[in-house]
C-alpha positions in Angstrom: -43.0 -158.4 36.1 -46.5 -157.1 36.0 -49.4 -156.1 38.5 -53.1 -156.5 37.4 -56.1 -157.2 40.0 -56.6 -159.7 41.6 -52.8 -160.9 41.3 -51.0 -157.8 42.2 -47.4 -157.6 42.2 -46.0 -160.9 40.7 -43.1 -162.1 37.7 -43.1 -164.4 35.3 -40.1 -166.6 34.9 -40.9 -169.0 32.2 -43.7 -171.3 33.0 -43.3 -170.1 36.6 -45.2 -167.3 38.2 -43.8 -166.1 41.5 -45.0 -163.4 44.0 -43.1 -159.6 44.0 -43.1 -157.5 46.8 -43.1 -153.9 45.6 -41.4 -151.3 47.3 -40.9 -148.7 44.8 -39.8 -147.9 41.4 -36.2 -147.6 41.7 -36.1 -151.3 43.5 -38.2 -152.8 40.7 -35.8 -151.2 38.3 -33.0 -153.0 40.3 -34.6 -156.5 40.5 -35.5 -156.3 36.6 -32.1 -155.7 35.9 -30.6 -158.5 38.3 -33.4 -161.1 37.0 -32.3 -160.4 33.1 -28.7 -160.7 34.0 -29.8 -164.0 36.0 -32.0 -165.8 33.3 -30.6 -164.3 30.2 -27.2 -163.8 30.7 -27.6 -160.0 29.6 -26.5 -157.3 31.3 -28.7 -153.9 30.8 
């Protein structure tokens, strides 16, 4: 997950880049967490 100009909010998931909304930190926190879990089999 990352935000630089011009993207803004987006993730990367492998080869594939995909639009984030941001709402605040605790949320991002939350999806991070959900997307390791979901990719990686890794709960943190």
């Amino acid at each position: 997950m990352d935000n630089h100009h011009p993207k803004g909010p987006h993730i990367h998931i492998d080869d594939d880049e995909r639009d984030y909304e941001y709402r605040n930190d605790e949320k991002l926190i939350d999806d991070f967490n959900k997307l390791v879990l979901l990719h990686l089999g890794v709960k943190i």
